[in-house]
Structures are given as structure tokens and as C-alpha cells.
C-alpha positions in Angstrom: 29.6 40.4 159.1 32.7 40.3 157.3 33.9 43.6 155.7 33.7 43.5 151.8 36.9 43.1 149.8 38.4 46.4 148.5 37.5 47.4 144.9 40.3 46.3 142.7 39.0 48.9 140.3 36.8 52.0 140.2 33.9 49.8 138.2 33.8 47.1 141.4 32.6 50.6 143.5 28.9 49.6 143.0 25.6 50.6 145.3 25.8 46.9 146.6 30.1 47.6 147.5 29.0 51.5 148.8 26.4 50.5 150.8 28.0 47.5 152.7 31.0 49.6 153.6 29.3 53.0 154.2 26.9 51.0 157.2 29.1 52.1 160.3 29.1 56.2 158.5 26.8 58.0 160.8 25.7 60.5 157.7 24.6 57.7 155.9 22.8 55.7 158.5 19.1 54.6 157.1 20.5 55.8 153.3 20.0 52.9 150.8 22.2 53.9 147.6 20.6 52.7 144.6 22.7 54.1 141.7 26.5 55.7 141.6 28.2 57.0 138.4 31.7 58.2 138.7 34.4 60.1 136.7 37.9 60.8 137.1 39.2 63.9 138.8 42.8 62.8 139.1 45.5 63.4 136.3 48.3 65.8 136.6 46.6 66.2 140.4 46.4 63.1 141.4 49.8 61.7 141.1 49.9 58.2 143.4 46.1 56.8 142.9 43.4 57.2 141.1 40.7 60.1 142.4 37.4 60.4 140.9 33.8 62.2 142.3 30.5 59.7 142.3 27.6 60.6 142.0 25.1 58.4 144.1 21.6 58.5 144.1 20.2 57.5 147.5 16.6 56.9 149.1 15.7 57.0 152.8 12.4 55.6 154.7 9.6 58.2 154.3 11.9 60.7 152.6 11.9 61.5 148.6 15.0 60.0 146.5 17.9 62.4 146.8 21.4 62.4 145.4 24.7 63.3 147.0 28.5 63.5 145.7 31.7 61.6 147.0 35.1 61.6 146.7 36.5 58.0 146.0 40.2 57.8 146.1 42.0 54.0 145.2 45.3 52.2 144.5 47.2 53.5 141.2 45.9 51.9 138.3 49.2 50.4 138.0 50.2 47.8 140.0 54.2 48.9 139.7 53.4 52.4 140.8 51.5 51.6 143.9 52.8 52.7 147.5 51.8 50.3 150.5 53.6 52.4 153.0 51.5 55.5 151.8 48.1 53.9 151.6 48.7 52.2 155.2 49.7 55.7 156.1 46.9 57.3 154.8 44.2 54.9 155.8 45.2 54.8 159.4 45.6 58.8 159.5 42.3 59.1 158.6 41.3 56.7 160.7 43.2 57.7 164.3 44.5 61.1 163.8 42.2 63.5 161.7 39.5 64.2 163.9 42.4 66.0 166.0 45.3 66.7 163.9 44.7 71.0 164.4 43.5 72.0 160.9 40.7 70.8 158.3 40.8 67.6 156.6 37.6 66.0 155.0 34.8 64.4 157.0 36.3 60.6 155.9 33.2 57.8 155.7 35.7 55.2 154.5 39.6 55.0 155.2 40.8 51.2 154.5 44.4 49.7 153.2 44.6 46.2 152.0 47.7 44.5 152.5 47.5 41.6 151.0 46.4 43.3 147.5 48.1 46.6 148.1 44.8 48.0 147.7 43.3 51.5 148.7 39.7 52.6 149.6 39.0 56.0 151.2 35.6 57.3 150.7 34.7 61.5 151.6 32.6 64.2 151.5 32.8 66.1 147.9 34.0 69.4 149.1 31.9 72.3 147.7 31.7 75.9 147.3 34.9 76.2 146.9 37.8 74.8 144.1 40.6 72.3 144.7 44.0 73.9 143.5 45.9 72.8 140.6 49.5 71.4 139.8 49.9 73.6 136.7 48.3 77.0 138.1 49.3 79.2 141.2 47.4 79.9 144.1 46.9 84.0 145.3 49.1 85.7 147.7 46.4 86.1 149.8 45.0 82.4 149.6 48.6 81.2 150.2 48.5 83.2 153.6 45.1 81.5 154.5 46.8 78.2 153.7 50.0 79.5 155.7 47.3 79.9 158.5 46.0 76.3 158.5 49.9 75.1 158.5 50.4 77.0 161.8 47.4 75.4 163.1 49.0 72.3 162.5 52.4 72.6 163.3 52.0 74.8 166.4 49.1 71.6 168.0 52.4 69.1 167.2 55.5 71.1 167.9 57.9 69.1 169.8 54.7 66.5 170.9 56.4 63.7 172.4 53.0 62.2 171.9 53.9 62.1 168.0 57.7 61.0 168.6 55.6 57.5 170.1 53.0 56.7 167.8 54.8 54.3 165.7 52.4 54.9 162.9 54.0 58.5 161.8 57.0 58.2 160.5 60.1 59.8 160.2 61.4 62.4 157.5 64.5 61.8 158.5 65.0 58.5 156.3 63.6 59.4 153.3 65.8 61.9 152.5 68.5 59.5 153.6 67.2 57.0 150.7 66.9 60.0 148.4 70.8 60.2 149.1 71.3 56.5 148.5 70.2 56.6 145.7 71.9 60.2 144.1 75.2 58.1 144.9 74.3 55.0 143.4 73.0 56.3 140.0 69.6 55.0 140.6 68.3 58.6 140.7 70.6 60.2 137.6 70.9 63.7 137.7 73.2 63.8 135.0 70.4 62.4 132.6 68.2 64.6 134.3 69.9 67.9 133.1 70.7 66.3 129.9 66.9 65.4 129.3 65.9 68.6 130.5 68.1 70.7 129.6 64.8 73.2 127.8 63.6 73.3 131.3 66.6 73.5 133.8 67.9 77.5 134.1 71.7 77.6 133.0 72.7 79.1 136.2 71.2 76.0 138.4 72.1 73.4 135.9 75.6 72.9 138.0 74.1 72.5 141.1 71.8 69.7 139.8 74.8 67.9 138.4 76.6 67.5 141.6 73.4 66.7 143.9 74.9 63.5 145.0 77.8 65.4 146.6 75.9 68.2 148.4 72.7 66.3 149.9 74.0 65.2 152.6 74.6 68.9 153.5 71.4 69.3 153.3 70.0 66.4 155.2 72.6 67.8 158.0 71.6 71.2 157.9 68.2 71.1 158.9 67.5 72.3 162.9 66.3 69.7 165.1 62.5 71.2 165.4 59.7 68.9 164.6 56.2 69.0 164.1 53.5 66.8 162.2 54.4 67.6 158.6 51.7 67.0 155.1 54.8 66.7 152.9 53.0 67.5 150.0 51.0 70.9 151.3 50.5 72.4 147.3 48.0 73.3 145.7 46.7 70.3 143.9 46.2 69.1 147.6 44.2 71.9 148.8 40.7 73.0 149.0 40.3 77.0 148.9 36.8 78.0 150.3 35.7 80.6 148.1 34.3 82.5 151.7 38.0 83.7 152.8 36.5 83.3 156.6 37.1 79.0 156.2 40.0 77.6 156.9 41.4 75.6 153.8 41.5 71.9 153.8 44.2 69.5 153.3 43.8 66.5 151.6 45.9 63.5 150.5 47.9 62.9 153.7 49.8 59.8 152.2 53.2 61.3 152.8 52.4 62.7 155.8 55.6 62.5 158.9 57.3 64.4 161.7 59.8 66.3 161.0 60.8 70.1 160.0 57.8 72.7 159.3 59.5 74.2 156.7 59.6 71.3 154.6 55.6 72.1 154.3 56.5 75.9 153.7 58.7 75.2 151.0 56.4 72.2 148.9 53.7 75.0 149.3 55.4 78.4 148.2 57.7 76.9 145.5 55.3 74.4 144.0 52.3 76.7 144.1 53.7 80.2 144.1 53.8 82.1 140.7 57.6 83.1 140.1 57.0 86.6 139.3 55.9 86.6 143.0 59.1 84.9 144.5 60.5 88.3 145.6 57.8 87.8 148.1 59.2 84.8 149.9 61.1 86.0 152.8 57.9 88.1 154.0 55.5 85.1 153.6 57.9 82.6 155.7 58.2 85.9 158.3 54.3 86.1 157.8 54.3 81.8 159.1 56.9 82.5 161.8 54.9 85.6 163.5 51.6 83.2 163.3 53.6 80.5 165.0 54.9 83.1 168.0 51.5 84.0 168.5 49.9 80.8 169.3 53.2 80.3 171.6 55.9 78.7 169.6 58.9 81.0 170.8 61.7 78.9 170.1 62.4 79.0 166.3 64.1 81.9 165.8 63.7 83.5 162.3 66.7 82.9 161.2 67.2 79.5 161.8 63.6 79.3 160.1 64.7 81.0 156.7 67.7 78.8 156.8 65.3 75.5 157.5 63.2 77.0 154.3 66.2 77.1 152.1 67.4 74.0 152.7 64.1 72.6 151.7 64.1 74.0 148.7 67.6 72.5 148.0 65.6 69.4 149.2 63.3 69.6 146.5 65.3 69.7 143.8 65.1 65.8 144.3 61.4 65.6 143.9 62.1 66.9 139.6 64.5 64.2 139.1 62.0 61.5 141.2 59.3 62.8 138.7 61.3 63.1 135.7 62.4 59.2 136.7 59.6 57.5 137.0 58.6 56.5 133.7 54.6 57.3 134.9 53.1 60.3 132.5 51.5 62.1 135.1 55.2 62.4 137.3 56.4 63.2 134.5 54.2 66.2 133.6 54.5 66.7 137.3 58.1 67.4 136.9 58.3 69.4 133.9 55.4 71.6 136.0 57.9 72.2 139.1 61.3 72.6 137.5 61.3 76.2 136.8 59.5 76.6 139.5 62.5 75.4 141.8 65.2 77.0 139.9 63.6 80.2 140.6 63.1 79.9 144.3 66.3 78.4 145.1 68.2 81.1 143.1 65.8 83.8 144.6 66.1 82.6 148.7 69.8 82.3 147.6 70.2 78.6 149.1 73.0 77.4 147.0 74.9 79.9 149.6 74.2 77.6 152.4 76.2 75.0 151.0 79.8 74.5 150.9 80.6 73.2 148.1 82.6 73.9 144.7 80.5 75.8 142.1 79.7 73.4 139.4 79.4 74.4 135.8 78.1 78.2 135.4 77.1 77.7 139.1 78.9 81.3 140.1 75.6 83.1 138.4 73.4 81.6 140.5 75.0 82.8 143.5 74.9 86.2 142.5 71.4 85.9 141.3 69.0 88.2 142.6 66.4 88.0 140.4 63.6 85.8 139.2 63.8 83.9 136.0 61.9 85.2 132.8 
């Protein structure tokens, strides 16, 4: 029988549409859903689709009516904002790779990408006892090492896998910061505008360095050590799922972006993005805290040093992401943006990564060299 089409919208996600595509989910084997009702969890959290919990009511043969929870994740509402490389990436990760990627990811009944349509349908357990993490609030020192855990479990089951390097389905980091550079040189991305726009938000002292991106990327995308590992990309809070019993293992979730490439791409997104600033003194010992995880499950090769450096230069790296954000013309990036620039300003200035470039200062750009302290 032929699979049904892909909701174009969260009201075409109806008992009849649930049940017909839930029929291979082991779980739900013998369930007839008679009822759903759904509401939105997405917002500032959910930057690329549209996320929302259902509540379905269910009966089985011989047993009483019972009711269960969801996680339906689609397409972005808007059909200009919508990523087919991402949800093909998605879909098929949950599909092929999950079950043995090394850390927790959610038990996935439905993982499907529609070409044709650019549409998205991934259907999952409703995590419970427990709270998903939030763009605009920082996670806990201690829960940040628990999530630093999980990345070791990751990256350590992945390091250097030539089995990775030939599944064609993973992609490369390696080109998106080479399009990120494209488009710093060709004005598509305007940091110039940027700082202008926000100039309430961008710190004095970094506001230089944001100016002259375009010349100093490349730098950057050079200066990265040749390590690789399967990589979440976008490892922060607001794609995590904090057990409240600190004996589980956090889960990841929302593996659009996912690729091989640097670890410390993922240990940047996670302690700048969801790391409270009056903690960024801290960030040296938490990314020596990963690197003596790593050496104990056997990755010996990645000297400190050259991980410190690889952390730095992903910060740099995600300067980008605030001018993406700040670009896009979408509210919630937007938002997003406004959320991570101080954020950035503070951890680049505290890991003192403007030192690893050479480069002329730009405008007041000598006081954030010399800048040992974190922003008020």
C-alpha cells in the first residue's frame, strides 16, 4: 500500500494520516488512534520547522482507551524558509544512523523527507521527566558537563571513522563555511549593516572584528586541525533534553545540520550559546574537562593545545551564525540572534581568539585583545 502524502500542514496530521504512517512503528502495533490535538512547542526554539507535542488518544483490542504524547516536527511554515538539504539530512539520519550514532537521540516512529514538496514529517516519543533547554536561558555548569559527556560519546564512536568519510549521506563542514565566506565577500551576508543595526547589542571592543569578517574568515576556515568526528552542529540548549535524574545521559535532538568535521565546532555552539557569561571564566577547564573524557575512552591524538585552539577558532566561526540570524528577515532568527550576540562577544574576548588571527585591529579592536574579562 502506498505511503500517505506528507502533511502540508500541522491540521492535515489527523488519526486517519497518524495511523497509516505509524503501521510499520513496533510501539504502536495493534494501537488504533482515534483523536489527536496538537499545540506548538517551537518559537525562539524551533528555528527551521515547525515543532509541536500531540496529544493522541488511542484504543487497543481488549485493553481500556489510553492516551499518549508525540513530538511532530514539519517543514517551516514558510515555504522560502524551508531547507531540503536539512530535512533529507535529518530524515535519513534518523532513519540509518541513530540507532548507533554513540549517544541518545529519540526513539523516532516516523522520519520521512519529500522531495518533490520540500516537505518534512518526523514523528517521536515526547520526552518526559525531564525539560528541553531553552534559546534564551543557560544550562548549569554541571548539566553542561553531562552534555559534554554525551558529546564524547559521540565524537570518540566517530573519530577519524573512515566508515563516515564514505557514507555519502553526511556531509562535509568543510563547505559551509566555505559558502559562509562567499558570501562575507560578496555583500550577501553584510556585516557592515550588521554592526550598524546592532550596534545596542555588539560590545565596542568586538565591533572591529565583525567589520572586517570578510577579510579574516578564511583564516579561520584554515586554521582548524584536520581531526574529524560526526558533529550535531547545533549541540545548545534549545536542542537538548536534560533528564532531571543526573544518572541519564542527555539527548540530542534536531540533527538537521548534522556533518563530519571538527569536535570543537560542537564544543563551542554548546558553551557559547548556552553558557551564562558570568561563567565564561570557566571555559578553558570545561573544554580540558571534554579533552580528558576523550583520552579516556582512547582518543590520544588531539593534544590540548591544538584543542583550545580548534575551540577558539569556532567561536570566531560563530560570529557568522549572528549576522545569518540577524539576515534572514524570519522573527524567530532574528530573536535568535539578538539572544547569541552578547553571548559571542563575551566568549571570543574571554578565550582570547581574536589573538589567533593575524590580522590588522579594526576599529577599537586593540581592547579586545587585551580583554580579560567578561562583559557586564
Amino acid at each position: 500500500m502506498d505511503r500517505p502524502r506528507l502533511p502540508s500542514t500541522i491540521a492535515a496530521v489527523t488519526p486517519a494520516w497518524l495511523n497509516a504512517v505509524l503501521v510499520d512503528a513496533p510501539e504502536w502495533s495493534g494501537r488504533t488512534i482515534v483523536s489527536v490535538d496538537v499545540a506548538p512547542i517551537g518559537g525562539n526554539n524551533s528555528l527551521a520547522s515547525a515543532v509541536y507535542v500531540a496529544n493522541v488518544a488511542f484504543i487497543k483490542r481488549g485493553e481500556v482507551p489510553a492516551s499518549e504524547q508525540l513530538l511532530v516536527k514539519l517543514h517551516h511554515i514558510d515555504p522560502d524558509q524551508r531547507d531540503a538539504g536539512a530535512y533529507a539530512a535529518e530524515a535519513w539520519f534518523y532513519r540509518e544512523l541513530a540507532a548507533r550514532v554513540g549517544t541518545p537521540v529519540p526513539r523516532t516512529y516516523v522520519a520521512e523527507f519529500d522531495e518533490r514538496d520540500i516537505r518534512l514529517a518526523i514523528v517521536q516519543e515526547f520526552l518526559r521527566d525531564g525539560w528541553i533547554g531553552s534559546a534564551s536561558r543557560s544550562l548549569r555548569i554541571e548539566d553542561l558537563e553531562r552534555v559534554l559527556a554525551s558529546l564524547v560519546a559521540l565524537h570518540a564512536r566517530w573519530w577519524n571513522a573512515q566508515e563516515l568519510a564514505r557514507m555519502r549521506e553526511v556531509r562535509a563542514f568543510a563547505p559551509v563555511i566555505r559558502d559562509a565566506i562567499v558570501k562575507l565577500r560578496n555583500g550577501v551576508l553584510d556585516v557592515r549593516w550588521f554592526v550598524d543595526r546592532y550596534r545596542d547589542l555588539v560590545h565596542p571592543a568586538v565591533a572591529g572584528y565583525y567589520a572586517t569578517m570578510p577579510g579574516w574568515m578564511e583564516q579561520v576556515a584554515d586554521g582548524f586541525s584536520e581531526v574529524s568526528t560526526l558533529i550535531h552542529l547545533d549541540c545548545s540548549a534549545k536542542n537538548l533534553f536534560i533528564p532531571r535524574d543526573p544518572g541519564h545521559d542527555p539527548v540530542l535532538f534536531d540533527w538537521a545540520l548534522f556533518r563530519r568535521g571538527n569536535p570543537a565546532l560542537d564544543l563551542a555552539t554548546l558553551l557559547v550559546y548556552s553558557m551564562d557569561p558570568a561563567e565564561h571564566h570557566r571555559l578553558p577547564n570545561l573544554v580540558r574537562f571534554y579533552h580528558n573524557m576523550l583520552a579516556a575512552k582512547g582518543v590520544r591524538d588531539y593534544p590540548f593545545d591544538t584543542l583550545w585552539n580548534d575551540f577558539r577558532f569556532a567561536c570566531l566561526w560563530r560570529m557568522v551564525a549572528a549576522v545569518f540570524n540577524a539576515s534572514s528577515g524570519d522573527a524567530a532568527r532574528v530573536a535568535h540572534a539578538r539572544t547569541i550576540i552578547p553571548l559571542l562577544d563575551s566568549a571570543v574576548t574571554t578565550s582570547r581568539a581574536f589573538d589567533l588571527l593575524d590580522l590588522s585591529p579594526g576599529p577599537d579592536a586593540g581592547s579586545a585583545r587585551s580583554c580579560g574579562k567578561v562583559f557586564p
